[in-house]
PDB file as gemmi writes it, atoms N, CA and C in Angstrom:
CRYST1    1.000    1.000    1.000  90.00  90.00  90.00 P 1                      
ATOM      1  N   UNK A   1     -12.066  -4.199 -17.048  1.00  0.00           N  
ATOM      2  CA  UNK A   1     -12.567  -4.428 -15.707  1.00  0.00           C  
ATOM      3  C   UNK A   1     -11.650  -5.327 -14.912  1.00  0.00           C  
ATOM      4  N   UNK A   2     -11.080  -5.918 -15.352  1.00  0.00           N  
ATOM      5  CA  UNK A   2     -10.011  -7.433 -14.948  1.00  0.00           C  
ATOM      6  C   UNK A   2      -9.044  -6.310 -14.012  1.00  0.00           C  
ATOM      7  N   UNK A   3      -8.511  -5.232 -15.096  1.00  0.00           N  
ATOM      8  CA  UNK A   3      -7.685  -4.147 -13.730  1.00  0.00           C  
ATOM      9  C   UNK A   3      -7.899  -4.106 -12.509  1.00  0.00           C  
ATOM     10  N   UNK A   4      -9.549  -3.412 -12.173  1.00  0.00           N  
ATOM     11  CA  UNK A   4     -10.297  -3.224 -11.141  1.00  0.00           C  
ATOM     12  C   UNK A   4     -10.253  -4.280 -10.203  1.00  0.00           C  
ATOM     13  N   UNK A   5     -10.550  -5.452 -10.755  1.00  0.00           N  
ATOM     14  CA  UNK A   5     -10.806  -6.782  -9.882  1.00  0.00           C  
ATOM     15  C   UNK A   5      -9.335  -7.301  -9.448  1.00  0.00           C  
ATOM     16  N   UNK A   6      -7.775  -6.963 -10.169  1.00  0.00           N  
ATOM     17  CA  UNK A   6      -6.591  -7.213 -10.144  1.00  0.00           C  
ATOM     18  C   UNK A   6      -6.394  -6.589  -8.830  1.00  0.00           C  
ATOM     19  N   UNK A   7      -6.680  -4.756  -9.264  1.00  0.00           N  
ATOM     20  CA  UNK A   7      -6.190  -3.817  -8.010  1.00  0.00           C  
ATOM     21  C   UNK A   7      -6.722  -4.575  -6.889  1.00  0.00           C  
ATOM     22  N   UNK A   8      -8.274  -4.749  -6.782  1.00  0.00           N  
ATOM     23  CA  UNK A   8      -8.876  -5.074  -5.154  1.00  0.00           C  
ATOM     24  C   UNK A   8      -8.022  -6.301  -5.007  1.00  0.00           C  
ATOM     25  N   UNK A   9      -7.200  -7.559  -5.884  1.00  0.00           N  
ATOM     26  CA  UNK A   9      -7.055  -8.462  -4.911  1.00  0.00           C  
ATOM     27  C   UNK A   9      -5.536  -8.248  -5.011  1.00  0.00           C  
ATOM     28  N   UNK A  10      -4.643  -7.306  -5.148  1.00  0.00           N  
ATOM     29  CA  UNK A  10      -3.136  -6.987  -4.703  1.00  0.00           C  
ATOM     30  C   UNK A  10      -3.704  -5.993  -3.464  1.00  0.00           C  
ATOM     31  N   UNK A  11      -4.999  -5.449  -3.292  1.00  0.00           N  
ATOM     32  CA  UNK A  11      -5.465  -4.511  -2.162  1.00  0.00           C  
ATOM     33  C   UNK A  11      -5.361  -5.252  -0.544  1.00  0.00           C  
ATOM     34  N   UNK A  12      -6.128  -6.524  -1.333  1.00  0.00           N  
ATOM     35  CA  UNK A  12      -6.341  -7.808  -0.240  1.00  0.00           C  
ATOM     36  C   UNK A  12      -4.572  -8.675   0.170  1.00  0.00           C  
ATOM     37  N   UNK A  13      -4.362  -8.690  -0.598  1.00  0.00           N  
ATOM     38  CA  UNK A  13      -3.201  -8.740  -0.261  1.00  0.00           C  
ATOM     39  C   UNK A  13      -1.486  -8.321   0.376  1.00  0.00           C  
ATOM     40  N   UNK A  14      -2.352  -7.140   0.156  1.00  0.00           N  
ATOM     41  CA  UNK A  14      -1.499  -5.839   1.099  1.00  0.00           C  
ATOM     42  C   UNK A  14      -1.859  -6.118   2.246  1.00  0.00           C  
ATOM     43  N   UNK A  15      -3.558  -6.111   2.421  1.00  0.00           N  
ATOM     44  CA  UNK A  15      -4.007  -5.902   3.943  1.00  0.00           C  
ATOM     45  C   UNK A  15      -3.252  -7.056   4.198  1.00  0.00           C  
ATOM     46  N   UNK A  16      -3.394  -8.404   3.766  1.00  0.00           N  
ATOM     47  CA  UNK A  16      -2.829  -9.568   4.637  1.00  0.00           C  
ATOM     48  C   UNK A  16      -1.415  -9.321   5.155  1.00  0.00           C  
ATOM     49  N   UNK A  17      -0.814  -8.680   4.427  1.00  0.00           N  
ATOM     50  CA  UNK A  17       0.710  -8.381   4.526  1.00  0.00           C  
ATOM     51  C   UNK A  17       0.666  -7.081   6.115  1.00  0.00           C  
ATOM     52  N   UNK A  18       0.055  -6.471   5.884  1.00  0.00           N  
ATOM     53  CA  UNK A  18      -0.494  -5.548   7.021  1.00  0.00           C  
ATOM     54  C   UNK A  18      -0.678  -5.899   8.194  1.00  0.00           C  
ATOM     55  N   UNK A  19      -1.573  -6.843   8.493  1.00  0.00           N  
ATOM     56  CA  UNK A  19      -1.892  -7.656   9.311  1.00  0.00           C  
ATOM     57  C   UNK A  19      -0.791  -7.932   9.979  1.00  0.00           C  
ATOM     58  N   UNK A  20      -0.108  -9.137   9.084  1.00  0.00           N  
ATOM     59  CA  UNK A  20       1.456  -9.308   9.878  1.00  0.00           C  
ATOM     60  C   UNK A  20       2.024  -8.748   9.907  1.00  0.00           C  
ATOM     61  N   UNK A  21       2.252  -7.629   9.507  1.00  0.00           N  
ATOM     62  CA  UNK A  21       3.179  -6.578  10.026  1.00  0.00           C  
ATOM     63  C   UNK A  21       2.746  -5.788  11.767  1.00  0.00           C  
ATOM     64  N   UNK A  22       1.455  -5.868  11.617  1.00  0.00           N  
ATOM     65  CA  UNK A  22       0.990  -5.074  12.817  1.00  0.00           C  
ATOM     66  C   UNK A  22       1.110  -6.144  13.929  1.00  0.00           C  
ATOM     67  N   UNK A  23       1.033  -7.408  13.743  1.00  0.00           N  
ATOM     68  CA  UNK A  23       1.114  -8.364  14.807  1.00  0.00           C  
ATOM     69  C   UNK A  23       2.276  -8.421  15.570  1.00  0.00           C  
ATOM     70  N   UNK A  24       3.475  -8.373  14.051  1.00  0.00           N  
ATOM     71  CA  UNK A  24       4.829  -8.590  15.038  1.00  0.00           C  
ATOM     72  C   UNK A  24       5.523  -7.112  15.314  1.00  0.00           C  
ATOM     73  N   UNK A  25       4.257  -5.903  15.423  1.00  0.00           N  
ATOM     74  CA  UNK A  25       4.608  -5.038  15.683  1.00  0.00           C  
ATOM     75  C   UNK A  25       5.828  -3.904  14.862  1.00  0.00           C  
ATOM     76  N   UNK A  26       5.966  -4.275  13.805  1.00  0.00           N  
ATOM     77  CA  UNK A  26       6.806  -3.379  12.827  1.00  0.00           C  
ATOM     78  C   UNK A  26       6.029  -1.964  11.977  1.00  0.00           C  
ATOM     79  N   UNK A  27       5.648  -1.334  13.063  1.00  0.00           N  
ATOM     80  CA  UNK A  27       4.836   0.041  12.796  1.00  0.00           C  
ATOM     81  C   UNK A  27       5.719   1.082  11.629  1.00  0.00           C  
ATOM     82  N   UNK A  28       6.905   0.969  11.836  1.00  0.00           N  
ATOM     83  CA  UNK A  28       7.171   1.617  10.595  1.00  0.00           C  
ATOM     84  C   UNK A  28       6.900   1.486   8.631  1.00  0.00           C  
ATOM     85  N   UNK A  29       7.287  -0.257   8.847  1.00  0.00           N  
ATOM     86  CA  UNK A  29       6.479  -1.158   7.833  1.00  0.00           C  
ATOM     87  C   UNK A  29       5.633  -0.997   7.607  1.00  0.00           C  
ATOM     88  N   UNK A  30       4.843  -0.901   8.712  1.00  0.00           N  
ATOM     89  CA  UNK A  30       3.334  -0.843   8.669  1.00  0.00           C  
ATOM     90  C   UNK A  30       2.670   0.175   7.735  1.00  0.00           C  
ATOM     91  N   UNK A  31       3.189   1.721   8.296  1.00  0.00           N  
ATOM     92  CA  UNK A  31       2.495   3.017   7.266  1.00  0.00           C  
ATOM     93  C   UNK A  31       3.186   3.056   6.480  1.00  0.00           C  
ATOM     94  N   UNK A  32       4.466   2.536   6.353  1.00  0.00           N  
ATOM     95  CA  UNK A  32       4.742   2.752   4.585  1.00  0.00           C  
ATOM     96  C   UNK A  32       4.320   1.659   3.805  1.00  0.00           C  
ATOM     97  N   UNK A  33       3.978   0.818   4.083  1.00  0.00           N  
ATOM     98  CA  UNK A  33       3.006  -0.511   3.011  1.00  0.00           C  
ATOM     99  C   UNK A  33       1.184   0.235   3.572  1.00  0.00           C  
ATOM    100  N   UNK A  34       0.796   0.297   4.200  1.00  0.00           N  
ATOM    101  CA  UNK A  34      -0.336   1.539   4.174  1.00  0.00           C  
ATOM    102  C   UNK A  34      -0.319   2.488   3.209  1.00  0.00           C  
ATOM    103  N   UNK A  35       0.487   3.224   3.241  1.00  0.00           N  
ATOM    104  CA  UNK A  35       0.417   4.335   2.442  1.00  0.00           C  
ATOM    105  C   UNK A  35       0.589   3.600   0.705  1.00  0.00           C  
ATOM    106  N   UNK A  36       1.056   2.793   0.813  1.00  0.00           N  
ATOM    107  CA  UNK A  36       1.463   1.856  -0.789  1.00  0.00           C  
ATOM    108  C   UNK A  36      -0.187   1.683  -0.948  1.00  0.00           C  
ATOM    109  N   UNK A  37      -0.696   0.669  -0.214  1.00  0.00           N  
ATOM    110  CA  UNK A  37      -1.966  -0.022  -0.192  1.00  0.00           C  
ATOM    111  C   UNK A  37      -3.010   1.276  -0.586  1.00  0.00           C  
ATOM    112  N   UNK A  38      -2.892   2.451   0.537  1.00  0.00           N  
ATOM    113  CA  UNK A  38      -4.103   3.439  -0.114  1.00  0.00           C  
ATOM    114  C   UNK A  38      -3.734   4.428  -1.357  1.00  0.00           C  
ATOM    115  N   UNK A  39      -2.319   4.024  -1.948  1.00  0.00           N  
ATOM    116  CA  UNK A  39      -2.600   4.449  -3.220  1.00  0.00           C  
ATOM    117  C   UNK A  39      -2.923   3.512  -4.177  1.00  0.00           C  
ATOM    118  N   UNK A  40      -2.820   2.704  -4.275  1.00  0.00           N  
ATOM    119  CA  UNK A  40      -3.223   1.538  -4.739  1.00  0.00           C  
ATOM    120  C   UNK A  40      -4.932   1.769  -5.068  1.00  0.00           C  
ATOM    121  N   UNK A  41      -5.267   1.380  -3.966  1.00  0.00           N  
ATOM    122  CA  UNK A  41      -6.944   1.392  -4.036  1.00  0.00           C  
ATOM    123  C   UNK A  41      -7.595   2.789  -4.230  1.00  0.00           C  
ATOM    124  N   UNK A  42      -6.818   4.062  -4.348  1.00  0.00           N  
ATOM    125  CA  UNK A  42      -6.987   4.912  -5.040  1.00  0.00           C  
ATOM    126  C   UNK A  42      -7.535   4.875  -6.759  1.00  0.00           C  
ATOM    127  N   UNK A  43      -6.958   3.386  -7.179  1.00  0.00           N  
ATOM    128  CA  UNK A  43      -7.044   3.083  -8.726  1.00  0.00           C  
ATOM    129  C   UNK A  43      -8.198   2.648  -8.745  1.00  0.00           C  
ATOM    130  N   UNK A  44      -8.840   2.661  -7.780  1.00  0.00           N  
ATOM    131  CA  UNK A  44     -10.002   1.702  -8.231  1.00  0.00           C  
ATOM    132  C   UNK A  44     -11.198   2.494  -8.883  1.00  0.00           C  
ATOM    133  N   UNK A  45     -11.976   1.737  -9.996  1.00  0.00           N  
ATOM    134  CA  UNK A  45     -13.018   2.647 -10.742  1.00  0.00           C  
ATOM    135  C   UNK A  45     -13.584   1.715 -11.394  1.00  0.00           C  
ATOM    136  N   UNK A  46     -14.992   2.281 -11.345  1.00  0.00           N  
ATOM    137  CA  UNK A  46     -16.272   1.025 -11.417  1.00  0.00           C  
ATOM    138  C   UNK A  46     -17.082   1.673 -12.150  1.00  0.00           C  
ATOM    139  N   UNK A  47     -17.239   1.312 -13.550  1.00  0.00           N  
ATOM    140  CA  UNK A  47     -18.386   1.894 -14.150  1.00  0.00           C  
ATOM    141  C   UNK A  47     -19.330   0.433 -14.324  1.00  0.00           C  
ATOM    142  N   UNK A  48     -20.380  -0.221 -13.398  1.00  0.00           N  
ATOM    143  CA  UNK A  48     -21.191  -1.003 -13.360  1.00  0.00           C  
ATOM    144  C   UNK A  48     -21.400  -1.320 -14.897  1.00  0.00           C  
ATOM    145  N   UNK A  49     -22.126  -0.569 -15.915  1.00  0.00           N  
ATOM    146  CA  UNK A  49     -22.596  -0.524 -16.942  1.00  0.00           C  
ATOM    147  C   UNK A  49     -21.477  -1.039 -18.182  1.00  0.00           C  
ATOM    148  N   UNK A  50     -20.518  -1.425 -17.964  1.00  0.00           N  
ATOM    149  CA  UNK A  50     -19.422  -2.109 -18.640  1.00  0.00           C  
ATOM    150  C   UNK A  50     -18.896  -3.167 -17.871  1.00  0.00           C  
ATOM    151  N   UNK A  51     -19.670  -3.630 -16.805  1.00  0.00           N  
ATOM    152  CA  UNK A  51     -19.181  -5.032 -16.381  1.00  0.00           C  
ATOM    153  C   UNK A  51     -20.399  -6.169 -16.783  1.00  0.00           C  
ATOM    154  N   UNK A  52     -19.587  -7.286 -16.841  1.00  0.00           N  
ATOM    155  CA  UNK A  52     -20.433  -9.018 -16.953  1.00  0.00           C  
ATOM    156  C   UNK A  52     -20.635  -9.065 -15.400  1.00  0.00           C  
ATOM    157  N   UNK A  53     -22.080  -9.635 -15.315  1.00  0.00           N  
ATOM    158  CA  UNK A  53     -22.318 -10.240 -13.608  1.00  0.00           C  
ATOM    159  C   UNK A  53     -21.329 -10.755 -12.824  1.00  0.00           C  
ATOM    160  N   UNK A  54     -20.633 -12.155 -13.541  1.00  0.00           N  
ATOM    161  CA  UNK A  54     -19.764 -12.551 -13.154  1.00  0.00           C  
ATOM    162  C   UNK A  54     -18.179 -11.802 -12.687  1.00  0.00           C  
ATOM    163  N   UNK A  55     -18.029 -10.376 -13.526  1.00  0.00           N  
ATOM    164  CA  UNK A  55     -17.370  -9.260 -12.817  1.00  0.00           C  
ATOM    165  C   UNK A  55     -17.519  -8.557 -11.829  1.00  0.00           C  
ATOM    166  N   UNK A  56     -19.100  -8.124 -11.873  1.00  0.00           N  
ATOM    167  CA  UNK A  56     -19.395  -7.507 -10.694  1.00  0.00           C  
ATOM    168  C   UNK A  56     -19.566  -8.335  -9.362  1.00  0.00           C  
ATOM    169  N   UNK A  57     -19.781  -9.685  -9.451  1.00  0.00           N  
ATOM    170  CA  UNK A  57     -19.561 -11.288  -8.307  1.00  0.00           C  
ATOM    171  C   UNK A  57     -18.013 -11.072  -7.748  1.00  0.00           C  
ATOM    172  N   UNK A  58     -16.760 -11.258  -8.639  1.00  0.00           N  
ATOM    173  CA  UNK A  58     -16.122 -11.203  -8.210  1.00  0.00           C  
ATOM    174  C   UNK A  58     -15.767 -10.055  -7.571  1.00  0.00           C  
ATOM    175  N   UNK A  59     -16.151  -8.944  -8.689  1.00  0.00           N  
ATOM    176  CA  UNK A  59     -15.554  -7.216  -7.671  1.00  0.00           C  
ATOM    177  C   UNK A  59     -16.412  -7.193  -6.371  1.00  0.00           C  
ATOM    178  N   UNK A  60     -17.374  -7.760  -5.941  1.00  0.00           N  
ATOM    179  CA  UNK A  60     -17.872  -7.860  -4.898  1.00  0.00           C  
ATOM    180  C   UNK A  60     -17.737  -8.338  -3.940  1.00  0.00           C  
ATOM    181  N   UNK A  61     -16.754  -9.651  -4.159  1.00  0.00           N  
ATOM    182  CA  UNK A  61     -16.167 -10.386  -3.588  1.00  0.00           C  
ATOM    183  C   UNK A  61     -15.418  -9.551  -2.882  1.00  0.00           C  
ATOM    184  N   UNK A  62     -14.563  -8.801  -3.684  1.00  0.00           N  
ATOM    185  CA  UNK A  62     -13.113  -8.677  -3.198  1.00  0.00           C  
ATOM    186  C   UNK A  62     -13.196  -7.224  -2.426  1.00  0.00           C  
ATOM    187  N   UNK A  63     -14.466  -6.665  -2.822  1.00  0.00           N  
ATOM    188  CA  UNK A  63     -14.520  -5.465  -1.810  1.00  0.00           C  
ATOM    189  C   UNK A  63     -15.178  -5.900  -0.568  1.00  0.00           C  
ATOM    190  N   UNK A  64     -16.083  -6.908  -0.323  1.00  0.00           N  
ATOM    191  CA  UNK A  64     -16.173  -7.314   1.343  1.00  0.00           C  
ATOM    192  C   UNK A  64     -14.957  -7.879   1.783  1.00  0.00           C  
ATOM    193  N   UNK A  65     -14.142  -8.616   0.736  1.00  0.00           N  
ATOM    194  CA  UNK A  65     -12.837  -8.768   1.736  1.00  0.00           C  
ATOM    195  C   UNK A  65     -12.149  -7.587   2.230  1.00  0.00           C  
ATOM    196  N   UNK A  66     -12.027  -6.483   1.362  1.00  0.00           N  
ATOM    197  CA  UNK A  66     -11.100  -5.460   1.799  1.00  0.00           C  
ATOM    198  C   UNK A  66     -12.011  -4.696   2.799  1.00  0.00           C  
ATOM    199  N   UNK A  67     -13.178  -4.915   2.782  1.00  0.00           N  
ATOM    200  CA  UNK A  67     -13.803  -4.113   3.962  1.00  0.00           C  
ATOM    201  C   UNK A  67     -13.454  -4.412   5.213  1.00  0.00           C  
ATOM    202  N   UNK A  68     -13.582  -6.175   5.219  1.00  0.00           N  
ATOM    203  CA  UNK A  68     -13.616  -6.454   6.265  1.00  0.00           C  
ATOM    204  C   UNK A  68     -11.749  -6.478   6.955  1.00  0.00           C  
ATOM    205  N   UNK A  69     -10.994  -6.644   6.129  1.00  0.00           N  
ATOM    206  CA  UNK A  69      -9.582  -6.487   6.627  1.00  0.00           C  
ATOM    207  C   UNK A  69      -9.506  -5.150   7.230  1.00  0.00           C  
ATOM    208  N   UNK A  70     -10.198  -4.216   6.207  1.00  0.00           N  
ATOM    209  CA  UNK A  70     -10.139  -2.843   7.160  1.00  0.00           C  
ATOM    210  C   UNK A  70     -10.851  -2.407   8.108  1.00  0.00           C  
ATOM    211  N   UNK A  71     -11.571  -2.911   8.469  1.00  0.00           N  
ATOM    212  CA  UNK A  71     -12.196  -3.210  10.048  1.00  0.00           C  
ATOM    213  C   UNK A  71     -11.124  -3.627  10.975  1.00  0.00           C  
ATOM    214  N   UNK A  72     -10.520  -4.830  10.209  1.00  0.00           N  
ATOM    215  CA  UNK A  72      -9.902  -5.432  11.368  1.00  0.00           C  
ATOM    216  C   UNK A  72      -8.429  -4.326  11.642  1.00  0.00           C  
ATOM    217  N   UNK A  73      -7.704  -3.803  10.568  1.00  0.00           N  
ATOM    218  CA  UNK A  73      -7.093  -2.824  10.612  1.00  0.00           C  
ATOM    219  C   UNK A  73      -7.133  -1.600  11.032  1.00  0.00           C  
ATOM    220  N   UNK A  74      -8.165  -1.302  11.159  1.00  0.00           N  
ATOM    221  CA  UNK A  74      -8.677  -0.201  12.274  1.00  0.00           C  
ATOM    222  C   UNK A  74      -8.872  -0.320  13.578  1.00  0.00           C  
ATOM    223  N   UNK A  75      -9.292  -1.600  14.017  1.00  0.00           N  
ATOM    224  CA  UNK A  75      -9.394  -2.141  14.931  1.00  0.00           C  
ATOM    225  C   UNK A  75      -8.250  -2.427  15.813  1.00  0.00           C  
ATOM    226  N   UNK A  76      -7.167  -3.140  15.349  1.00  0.00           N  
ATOM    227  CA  UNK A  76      -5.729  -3.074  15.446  1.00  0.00           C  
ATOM    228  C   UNK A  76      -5.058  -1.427  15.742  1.00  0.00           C  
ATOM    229  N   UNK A  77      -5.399  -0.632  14.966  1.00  0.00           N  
ATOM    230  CA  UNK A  77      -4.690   0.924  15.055  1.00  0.00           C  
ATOM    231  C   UNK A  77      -5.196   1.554  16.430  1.00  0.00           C  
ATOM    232  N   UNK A  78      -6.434   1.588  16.423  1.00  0.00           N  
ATOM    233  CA  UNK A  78      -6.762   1.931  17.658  1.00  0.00           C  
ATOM    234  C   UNK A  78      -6.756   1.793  18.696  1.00  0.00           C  
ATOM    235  N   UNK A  79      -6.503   0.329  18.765  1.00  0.00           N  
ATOM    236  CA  UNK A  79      -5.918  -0.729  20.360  1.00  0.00           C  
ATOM    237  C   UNK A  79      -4.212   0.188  20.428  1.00  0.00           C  
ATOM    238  N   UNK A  80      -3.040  -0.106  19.381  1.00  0.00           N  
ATOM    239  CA  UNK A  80      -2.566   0.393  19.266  1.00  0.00           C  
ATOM    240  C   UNK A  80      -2.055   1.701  19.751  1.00  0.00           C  
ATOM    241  N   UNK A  81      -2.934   2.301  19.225  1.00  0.00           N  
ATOM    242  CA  UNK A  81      -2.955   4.001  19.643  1.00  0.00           C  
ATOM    243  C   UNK A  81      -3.145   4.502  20.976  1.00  0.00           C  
ATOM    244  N   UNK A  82      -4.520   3.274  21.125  1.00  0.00           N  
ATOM    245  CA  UNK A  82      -4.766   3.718  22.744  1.00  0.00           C  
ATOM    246  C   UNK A  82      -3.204   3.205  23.920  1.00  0.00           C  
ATOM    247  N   UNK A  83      -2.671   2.154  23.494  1.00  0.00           N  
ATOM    248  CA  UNK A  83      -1.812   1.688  24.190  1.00  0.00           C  
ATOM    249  C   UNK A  83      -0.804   2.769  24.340  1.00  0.00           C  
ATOM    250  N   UNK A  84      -0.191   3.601  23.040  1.00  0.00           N  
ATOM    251  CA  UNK A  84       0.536   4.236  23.160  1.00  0.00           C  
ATOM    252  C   UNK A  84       0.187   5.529  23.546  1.00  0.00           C  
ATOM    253  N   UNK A  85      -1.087   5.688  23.779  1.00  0.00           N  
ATOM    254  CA  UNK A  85      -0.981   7.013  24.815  1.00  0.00           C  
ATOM    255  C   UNK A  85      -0.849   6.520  26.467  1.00  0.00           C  
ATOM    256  N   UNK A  86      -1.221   5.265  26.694  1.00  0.00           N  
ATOM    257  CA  UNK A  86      -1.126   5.539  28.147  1.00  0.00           C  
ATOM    258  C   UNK A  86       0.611   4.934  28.546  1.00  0.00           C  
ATOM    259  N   UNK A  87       1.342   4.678  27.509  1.00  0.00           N  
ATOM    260  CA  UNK A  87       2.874   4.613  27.639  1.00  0.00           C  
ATOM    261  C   UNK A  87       3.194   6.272  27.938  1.00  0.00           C  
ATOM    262  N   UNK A  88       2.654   6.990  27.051  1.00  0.00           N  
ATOM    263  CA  UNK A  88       2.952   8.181  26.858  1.00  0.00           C  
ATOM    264  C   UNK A  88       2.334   8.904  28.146  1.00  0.00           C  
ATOM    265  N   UNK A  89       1.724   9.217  28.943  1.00  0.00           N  
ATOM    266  CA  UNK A  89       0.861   9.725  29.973  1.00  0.00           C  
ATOM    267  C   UNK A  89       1.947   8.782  31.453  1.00  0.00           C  
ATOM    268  N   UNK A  90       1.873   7.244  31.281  1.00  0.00           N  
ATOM    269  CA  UNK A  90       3.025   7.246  31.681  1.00  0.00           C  
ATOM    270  C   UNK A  90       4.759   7.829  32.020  1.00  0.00           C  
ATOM    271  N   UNK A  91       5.213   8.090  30.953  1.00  0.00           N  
ATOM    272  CA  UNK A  91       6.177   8.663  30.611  1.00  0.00           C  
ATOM    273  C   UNK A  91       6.589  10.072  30.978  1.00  0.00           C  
ATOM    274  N   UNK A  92       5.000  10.729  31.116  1.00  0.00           N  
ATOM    275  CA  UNK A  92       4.868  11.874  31.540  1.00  0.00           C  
ATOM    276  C   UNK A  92       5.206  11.943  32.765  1.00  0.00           C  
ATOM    277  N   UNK A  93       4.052  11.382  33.232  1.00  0.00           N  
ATOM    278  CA  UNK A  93       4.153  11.117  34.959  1.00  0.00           C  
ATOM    279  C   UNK A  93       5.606  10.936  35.592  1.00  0.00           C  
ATOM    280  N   UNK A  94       6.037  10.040  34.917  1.00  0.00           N  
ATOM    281  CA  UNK A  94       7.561   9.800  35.649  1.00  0.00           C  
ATOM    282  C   UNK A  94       8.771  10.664  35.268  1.00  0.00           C  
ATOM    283  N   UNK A  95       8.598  11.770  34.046  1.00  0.00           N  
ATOM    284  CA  UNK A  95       8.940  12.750  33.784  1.00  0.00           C  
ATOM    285  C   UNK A  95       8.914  13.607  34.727  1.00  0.00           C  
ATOM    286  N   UNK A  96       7.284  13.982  35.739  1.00  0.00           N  
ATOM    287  CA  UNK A  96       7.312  14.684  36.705  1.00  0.00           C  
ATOM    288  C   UNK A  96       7.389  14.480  37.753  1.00  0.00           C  
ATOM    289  N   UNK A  97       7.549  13.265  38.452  1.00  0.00           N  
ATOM    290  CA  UNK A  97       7.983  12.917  39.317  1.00  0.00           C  
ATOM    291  C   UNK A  97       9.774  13.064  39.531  1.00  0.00           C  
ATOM    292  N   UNK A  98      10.283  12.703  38.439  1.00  0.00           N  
ATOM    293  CA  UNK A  98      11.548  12.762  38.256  1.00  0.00           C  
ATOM    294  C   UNK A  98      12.300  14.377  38.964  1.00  0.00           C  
ATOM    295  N   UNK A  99      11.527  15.041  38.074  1.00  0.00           N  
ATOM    296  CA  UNK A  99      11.821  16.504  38.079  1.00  0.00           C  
ATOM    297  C   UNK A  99      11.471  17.333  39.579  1.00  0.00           C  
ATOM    298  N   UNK A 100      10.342  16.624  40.260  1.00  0.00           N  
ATOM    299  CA  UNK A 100      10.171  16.845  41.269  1.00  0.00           C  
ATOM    300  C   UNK A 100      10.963  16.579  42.573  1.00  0.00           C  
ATOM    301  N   UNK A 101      12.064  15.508  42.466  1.00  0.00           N  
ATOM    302  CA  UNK A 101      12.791  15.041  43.304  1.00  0.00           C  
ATOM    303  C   UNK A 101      13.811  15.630  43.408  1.00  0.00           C  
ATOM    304  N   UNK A 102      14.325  16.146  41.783  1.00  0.00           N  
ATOM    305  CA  UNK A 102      15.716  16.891  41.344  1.00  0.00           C  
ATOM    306  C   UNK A 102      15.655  17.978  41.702  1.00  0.00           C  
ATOM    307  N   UNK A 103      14.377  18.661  42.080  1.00  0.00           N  
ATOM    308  CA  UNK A 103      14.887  20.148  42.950  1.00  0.00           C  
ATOM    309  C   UNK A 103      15.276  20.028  43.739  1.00  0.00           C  
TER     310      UNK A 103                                                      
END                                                                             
């Protein structure tokens, strides 16, 4: 079980790493330590009935942390995302404006 409880807190520790990556804006970093992180927590496996309380305390622990980082990581992607469509819709616009002058 010690695995399980290992994976979630190198999980938690990705997200933190995530975090700063998304702050100072290094989006490429970003989905390839993402993509690390969700294979990672891919490992995870819980058969309740072979854990001590005090296992399932800590694995509990460490999955509201990773919940809540991934809230906040979603939260982040989507601000994100939205920003870069209206760069993009931008971009457009002055694409056609551009083109409109050049005839």
């Amino acid at each position: 079980m010690a695995n399980t409880i290992d994976i979630a807190q190198q999980g938690i520790a990705l997200s933190i790493q995530l975090l700063a990556l998304a702050d100072n804006e290094k989006w490429d970093e970003f989905f390839e330590l993402e993509a690390e992180r969700h294979a990672l927590l891919l490992k995870v496996s819980v058969e309740t009935d072979k854990l001590t309380e005090t296992e399932l305390q800590q694995l509990r622990v460490a999955m509201d942390q990773l919940l809540e980082f991934n809230d906040k990581l979603e939260k982040i992607c989507r601000l994100e995302r939205q920003n870069a469509g209206v760069e993009l819709q931008k971009l457009q616009k002055n694409s056609k404006v551009s083109k409109a002058y050049s005839e």
